[in-house]
C-alpha positions as a printed NumPy array, in Angstrom:
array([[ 40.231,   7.382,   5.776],
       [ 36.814,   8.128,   4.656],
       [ 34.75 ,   4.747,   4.098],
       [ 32.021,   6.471,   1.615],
       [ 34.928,   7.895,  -0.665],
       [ 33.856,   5.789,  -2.961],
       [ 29.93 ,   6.162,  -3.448],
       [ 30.358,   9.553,  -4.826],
       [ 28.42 ,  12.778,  -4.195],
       [ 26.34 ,  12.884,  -1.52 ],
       [ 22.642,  12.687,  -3.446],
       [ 20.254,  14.978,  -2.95 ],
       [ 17.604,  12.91 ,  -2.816],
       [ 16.508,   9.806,  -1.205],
       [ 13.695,   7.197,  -2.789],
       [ 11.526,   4.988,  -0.951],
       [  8.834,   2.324,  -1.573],
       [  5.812,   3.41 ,   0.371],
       [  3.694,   0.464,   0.832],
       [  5.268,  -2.395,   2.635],
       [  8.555,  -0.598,   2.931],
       [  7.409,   3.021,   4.949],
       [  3.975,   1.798,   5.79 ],
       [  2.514,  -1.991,   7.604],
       [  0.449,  -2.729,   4.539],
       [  0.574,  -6.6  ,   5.753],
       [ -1.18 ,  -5.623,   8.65 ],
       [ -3.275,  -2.927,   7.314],
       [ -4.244,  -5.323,   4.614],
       [ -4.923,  -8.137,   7.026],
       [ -7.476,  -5.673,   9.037],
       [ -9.125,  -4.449,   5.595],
       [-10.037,  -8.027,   4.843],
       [-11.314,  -9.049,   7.886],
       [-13.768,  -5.668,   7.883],
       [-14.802,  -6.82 ,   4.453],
       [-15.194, -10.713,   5.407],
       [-16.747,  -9.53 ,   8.55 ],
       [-19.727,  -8.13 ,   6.719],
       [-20.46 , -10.975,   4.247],
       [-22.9  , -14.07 ,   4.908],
       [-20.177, -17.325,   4.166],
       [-17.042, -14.915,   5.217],
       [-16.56 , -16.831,   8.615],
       [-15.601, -20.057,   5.805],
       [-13.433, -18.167,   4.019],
       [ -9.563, -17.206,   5.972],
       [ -8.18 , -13.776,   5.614],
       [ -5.15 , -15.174,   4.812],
       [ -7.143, -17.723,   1.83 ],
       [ -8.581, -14.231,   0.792],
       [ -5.424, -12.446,   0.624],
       [ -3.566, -15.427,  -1.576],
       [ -6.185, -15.183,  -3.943],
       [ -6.38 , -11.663,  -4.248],
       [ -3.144, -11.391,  -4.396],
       [ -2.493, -13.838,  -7.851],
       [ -5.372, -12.389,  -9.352],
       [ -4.036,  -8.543,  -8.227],
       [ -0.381,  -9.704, -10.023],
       [ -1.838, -11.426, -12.876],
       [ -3.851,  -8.195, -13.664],
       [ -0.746,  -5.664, -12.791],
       [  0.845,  -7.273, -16.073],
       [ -1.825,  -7.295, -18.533],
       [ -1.72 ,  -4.165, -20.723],
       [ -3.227,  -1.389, -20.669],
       [ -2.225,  -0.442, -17.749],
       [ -4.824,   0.023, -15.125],
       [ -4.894,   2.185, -11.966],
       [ -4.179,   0.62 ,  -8.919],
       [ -8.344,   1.291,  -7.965],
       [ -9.243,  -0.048, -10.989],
       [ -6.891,  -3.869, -10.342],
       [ -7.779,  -4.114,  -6.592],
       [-10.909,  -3.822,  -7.569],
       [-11.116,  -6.3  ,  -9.778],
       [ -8.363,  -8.276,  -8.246],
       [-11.249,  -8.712,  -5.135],
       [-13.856,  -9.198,  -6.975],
       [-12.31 , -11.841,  -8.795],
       [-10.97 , -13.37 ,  -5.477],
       [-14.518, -13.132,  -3.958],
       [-16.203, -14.855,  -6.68 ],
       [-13.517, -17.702,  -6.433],
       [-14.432, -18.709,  -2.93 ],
       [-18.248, -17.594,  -3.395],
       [-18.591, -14.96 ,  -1.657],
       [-20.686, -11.998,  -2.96 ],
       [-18.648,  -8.551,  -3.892],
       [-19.935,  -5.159,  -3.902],
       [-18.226,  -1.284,  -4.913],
       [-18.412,  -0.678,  -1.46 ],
       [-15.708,  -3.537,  -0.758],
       [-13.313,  -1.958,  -2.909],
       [-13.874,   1.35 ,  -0.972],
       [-13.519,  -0.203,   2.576],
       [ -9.772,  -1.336,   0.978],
       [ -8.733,   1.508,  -0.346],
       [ -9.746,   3.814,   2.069],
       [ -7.786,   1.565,   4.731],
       [ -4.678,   1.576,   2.271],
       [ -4.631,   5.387,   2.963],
       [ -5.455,   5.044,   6.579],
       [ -2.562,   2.391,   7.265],
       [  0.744,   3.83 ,   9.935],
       [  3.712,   3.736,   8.956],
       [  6.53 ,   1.178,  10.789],
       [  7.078,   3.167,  13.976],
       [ 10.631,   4.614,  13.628],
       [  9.529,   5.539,  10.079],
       [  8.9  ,   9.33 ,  10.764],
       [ 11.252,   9.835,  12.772],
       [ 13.737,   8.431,  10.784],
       [ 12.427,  11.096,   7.154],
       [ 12.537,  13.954,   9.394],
       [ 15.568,  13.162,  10.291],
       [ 16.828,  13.133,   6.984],
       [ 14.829,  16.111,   5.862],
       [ 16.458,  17.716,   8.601],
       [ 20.039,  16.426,   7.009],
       [ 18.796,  18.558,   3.967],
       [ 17.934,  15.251,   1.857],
       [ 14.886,  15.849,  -0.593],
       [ 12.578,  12.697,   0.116],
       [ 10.609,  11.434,  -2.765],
       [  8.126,   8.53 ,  -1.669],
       [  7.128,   5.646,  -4.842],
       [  4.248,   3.934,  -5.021],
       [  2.313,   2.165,  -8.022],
       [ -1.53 ,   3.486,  -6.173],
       [ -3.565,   5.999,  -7.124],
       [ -2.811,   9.957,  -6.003],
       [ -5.486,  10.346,  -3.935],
       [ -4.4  ,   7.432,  -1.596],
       [ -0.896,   7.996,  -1.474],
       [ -1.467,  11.552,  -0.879],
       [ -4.158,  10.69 ,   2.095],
       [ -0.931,   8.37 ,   3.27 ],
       [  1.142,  11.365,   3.18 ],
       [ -1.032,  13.505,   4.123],
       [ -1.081,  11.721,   7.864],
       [  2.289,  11.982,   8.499],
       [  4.101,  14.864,  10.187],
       [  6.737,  14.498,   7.791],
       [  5.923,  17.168,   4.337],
       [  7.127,  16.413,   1.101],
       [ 10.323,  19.002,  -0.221],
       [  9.623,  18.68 ,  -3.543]])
């Protein structure tokens, strides 16, 4: 008896969340944060984990207004926002230090491994994120896995 008789057709292609789900973003995040309070006079008052709650209402709050934003564009502000709320200054160059860690942050170790695998099976993998295409792309970029679409 065949168990997966009854999920169909074998697909063709697989989805999957990058960030959080493919890649550590809690610990890339965490490291991004302390690099950024690291270089500001007060930061040593301020928690990275205080920084990342606040960033992180502000970055959902802003997700929902309309119109939409890029994901550059709410981080941005979404840190900013969370900076001025515990006083402590913000500059463009913040932003950049995230960002640029977003696309520098490894996947979960068995994550490779585990795509080419299933490239290898013949799946197509598409990978989902809500950033920007430069920074997924510099995420996928890293890997040794390629995209097959």
């Amino acid at each position: 008896m065949n168990h997966l008789q009854n999920f169909g057709e074998r697909p063709q292609w697989l989805t999957f969340d990058c960030y959080g789900t493919l890649i550590q973003w809690d610990e890339g995040l965490v490291a991004a944060v302390q690099r950024i309070l690291s270089t500001k006079a007060g930061g040593h008052a301020v928690s990275t984990a205080e920084l990342i709650s606040v960033f992180d209402r502000h970055e959902h709050r802003l997700e929902e207004e309309r119109p939409h934003r890029s994901f550059r564009e709410v981080a941005g502000m979404a840190l900013a926002l969370a900076m001025e709320e515990l006083g402590l200054p913000y500059s463009a160059a913040d932003i950049e230090v995230l960002t640029r860690s977003i696309s520098a942050m490894p996947p979960f170790p068995e994550v490779v491994p585990a795509l080419r695998q299933l490239k290898n099976m013949g799946f197509k993998l598409c990978i989902v994120s809500n950033t920007d295409d430069d920074i997924i792309a510099a995420t996928w970029r890293s890997w040794a896995v390629r995209s097959t679409a």
